[in-house]
N, C-alpha and C positions, 0 to 999 in steps of 0.2 A: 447537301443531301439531295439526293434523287426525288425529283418533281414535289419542292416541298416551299411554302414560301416562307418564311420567319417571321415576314413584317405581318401578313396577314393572319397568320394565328396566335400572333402577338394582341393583334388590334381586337381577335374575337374575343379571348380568355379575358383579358383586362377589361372588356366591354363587358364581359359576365361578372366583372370584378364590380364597376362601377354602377350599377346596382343598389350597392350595399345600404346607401342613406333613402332609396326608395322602399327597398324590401325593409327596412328598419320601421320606416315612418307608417307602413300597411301593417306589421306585423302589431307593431304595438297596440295603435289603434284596437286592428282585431280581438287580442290578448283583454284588453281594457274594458269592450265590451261582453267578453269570456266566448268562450269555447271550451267543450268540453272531449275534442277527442281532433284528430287532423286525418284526412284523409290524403293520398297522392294518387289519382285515378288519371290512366291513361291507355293509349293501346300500342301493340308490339314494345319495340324498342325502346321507344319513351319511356313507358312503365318500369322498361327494367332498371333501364336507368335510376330512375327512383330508390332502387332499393339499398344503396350505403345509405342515405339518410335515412331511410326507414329506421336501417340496422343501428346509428347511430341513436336514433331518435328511440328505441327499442332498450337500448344500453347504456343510455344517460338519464333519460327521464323517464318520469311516472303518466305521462300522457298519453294517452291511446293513440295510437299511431294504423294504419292500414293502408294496404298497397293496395289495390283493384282493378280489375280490366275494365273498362268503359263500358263495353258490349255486356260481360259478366253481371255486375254491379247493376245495371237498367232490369237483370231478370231474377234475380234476386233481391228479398225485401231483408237489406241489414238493417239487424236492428240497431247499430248503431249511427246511421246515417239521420243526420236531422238539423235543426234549424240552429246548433250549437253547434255543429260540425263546420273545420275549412279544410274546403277541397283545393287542393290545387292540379293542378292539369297542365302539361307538359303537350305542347305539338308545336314541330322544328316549324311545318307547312303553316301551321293555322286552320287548316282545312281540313282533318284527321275526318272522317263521318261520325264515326264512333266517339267520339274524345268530344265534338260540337254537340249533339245528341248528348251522352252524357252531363254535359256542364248544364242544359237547357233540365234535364232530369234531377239534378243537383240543386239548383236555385227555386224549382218548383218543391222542395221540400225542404227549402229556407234555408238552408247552408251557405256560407260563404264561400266562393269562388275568385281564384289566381289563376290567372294563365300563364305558361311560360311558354311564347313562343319566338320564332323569326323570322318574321312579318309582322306588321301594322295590319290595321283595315281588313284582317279577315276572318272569316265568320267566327272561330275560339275566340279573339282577341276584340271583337265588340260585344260581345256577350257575357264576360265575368264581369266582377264589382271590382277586379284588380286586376291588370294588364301589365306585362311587363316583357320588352322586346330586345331581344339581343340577334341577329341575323347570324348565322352561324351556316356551314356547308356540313357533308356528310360526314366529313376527313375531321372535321373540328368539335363538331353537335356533344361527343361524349362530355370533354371535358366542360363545353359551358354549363350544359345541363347538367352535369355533377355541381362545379359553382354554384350555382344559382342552388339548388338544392340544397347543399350545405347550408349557405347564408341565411334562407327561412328557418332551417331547421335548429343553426345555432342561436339564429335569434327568438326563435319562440323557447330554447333554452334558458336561455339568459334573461327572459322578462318573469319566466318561471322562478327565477334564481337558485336555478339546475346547472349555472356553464359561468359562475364567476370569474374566470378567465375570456371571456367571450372577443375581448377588445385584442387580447393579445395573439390570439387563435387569428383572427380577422386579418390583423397584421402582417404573420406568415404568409395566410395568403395571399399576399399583395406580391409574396417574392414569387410565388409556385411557376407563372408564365415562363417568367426565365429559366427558371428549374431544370423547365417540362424541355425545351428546348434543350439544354442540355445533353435532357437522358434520349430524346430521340437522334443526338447525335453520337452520344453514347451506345447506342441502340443499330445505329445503322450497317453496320459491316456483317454483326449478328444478324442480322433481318435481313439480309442481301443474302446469305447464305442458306438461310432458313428456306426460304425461297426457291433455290437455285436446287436444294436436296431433295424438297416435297412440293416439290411443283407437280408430280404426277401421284404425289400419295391420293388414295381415292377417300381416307377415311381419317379422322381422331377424334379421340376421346380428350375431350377437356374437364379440369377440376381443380376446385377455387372453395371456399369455406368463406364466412362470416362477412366482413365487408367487401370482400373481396367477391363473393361467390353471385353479385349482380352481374359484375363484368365479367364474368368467364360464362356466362350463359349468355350474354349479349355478344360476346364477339364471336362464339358457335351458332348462334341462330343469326345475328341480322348480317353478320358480314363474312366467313366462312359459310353458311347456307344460303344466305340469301344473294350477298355479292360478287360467291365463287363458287356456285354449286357443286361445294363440295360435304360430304356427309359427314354429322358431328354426332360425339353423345355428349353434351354438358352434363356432368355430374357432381354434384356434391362431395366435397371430400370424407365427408363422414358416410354418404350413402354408397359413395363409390366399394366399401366391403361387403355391400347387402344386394349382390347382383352384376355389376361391371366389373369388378374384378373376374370373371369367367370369362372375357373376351379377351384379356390379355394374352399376348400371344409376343416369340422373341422380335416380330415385326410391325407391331401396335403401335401405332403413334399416341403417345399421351403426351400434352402441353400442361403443363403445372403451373398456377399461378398462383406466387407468394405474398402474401404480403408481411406486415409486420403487427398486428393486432393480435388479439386473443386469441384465435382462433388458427394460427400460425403451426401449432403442431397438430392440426387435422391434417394440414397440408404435409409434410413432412413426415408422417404416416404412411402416407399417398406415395410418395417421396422414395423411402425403406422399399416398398413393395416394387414399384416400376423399377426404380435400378437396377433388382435382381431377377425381373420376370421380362421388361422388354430393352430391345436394344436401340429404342428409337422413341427416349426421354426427352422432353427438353422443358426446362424448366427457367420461366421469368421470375427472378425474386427482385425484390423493390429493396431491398437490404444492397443489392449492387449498385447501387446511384447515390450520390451524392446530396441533393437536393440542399443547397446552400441556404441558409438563412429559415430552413424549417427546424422545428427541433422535434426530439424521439415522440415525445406525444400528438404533435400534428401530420408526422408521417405515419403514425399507425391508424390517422382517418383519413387521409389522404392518399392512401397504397390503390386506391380503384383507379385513379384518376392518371396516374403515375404509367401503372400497365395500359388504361386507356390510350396513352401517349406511345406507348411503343410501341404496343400490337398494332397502330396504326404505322407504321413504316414498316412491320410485318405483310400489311394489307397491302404497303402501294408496293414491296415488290413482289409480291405473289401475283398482283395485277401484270407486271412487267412480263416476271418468266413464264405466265399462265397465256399470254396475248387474251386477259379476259379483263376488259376496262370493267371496275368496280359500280358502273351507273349499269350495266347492261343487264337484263331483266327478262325474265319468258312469260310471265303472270304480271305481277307487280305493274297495277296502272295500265297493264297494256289488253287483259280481257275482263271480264265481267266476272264477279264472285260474291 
């Protein structure tokens, strides 16, 4: 595979894997002394991240669950934020302003606090009641931080006695690393071409539904926007008939992203409409991979992480045929906002 290592995003996923007996030994504790609702507050990308477990955590259990912007959340008085709340907090840096700021907001209103990030010693990561480090890069960050998320989420499942199957779900994912590998070699020849055809498209339209519809807004805003200044509308596949469908045109790029959960024929809807309105469909469904040693019900929570994996070798070669290295930035870190 073009500019990709194996060993090293072998070493990340399985490093978000190994985890599992610390995020068990925090959750329970937490659980034991109650909580009554979970927060996942973070800013950009991290956030979105967060939201299959949201969705999961939304569709399995009876536990108040809430996604929040860091910045958002500090100006607003929820009423459900309180000294029975855990927040957990996601930043790859450690450093986020917003996300450090938030946590310090957080603990002053007696909440319990997790950090997920990749780094030691930096300001997130001395400052919760719960630290937990996996170093990850920008090519790799989706899938650990999908991991990592999962694992809390099934495990404050299963201490609820909402995810009976918890141990064997867990198991699966001990295989998904090699999987994921797999499908981005499965994925490769497609993603080379992908590339090679809309290297000059100036525009699409993305659209994803239920666990799936985190990562199709994350890979339009932080890495087709932000790492290829190229112009996106992430839409919802249910909202996409209340509006976006008027842009449709026979040379519209729309990216479909499938998965295999509930929500599968929102997409597929979406589906019916582009193939007869534009000539420039292209659709990732998670139903074309294999994914060895998972079975139907852990790939219908596992589909975000799955397209995580390819649309990143979508991204390294858009970086090739675009001559726009993916770290390259005009704002971002480099003036004042």
């Amino acid at each position: 595979m073009y500019n990709f290592d194996v060993e090293r995003f072998l070493n990340i996923q399985n490093g978000a894997l190994s985890l599992q007996d610390d995020f068990e030994e925090a959750i329970d504790t937490i659980v034991e002394r109650g909580i009554e609702n979970v927060f996942f507050v973070g800013t950009g990308g991290a956030t979105i991240l967060m939201f299959p477990a949201e969705y999961i955590l939304k569709t399995n259990s009876t536990l108040p669950v809430f996604t929040e912007i860091s910045s958002e959340l500090m100006r607003m008085n929820h009423q459900h934020l309180s000294q029975k709340s855990l927040v957990i907090l996601p930043s790859l840096s450690g450093t986020t302003k917003e996300t450090v700021e938030a946590a310090a907001f957080c603990k002053d209103k007696g909440a319990t606090t997790i950090s997920l990030v990749g780094h030691a010693n930096t300001p997130l990561a001395t400052m919760t009641d719960y630290t937990f480090v996996n170093f990850a890069a920008d090519d790799t960050s989706c899938e650990s931080f999908y991991l990592q998320s999962y694992l809390l989420a099934f495990r404050l499942m299963y201490k609820r006695n909402e995810l009976p199957n918890y141990h064997q779900i867990v198991e699966e994912l001990k295989q998904l690393p090699t999987a994921l590998v797999k499908v981005k070699e499965d994925t490769e020849d497609r993603a080379s071409a992908f590339a090679k055809k809309h290297k000059d498209t100036p525009y699409h339209i993305l659209s994803g539904t239920g666990v799936d519809w985190g990562e199709t807004y994350y890979y339009a805003m932080c890495i087709l926007e932000e790492m290829q200044w190229i112009k996106t509308r992430p839409v919802h596949a249910s909202d996409f008939f209340h509006g976006t469908l008027e842009l449709v045109e026979e040379d519209t790029s729309i990216i479909l992203l499938k998965g295999e959960g509930l929500s599968r024929p929102l997409t597929e809807r979406v589906q019916r409409f582009a193939e007869y309105y534009t000539k420039e469909l292209t659709v990732f469904d998670t139903k074309d991979y294999e994914l060895k040693g998972i079975s139907d019900e852990v790939r219908s929570l596992v589909s975000p992480i799955v397209l995580a994996t390819l649309l990143e070798r979508v991204s390294c070669h858009l970086e090739k045929e675009r001559n726009h290295p993916l770290s390259t930035r005009r704002y971002y870190k480099k003036v004042p906002f």
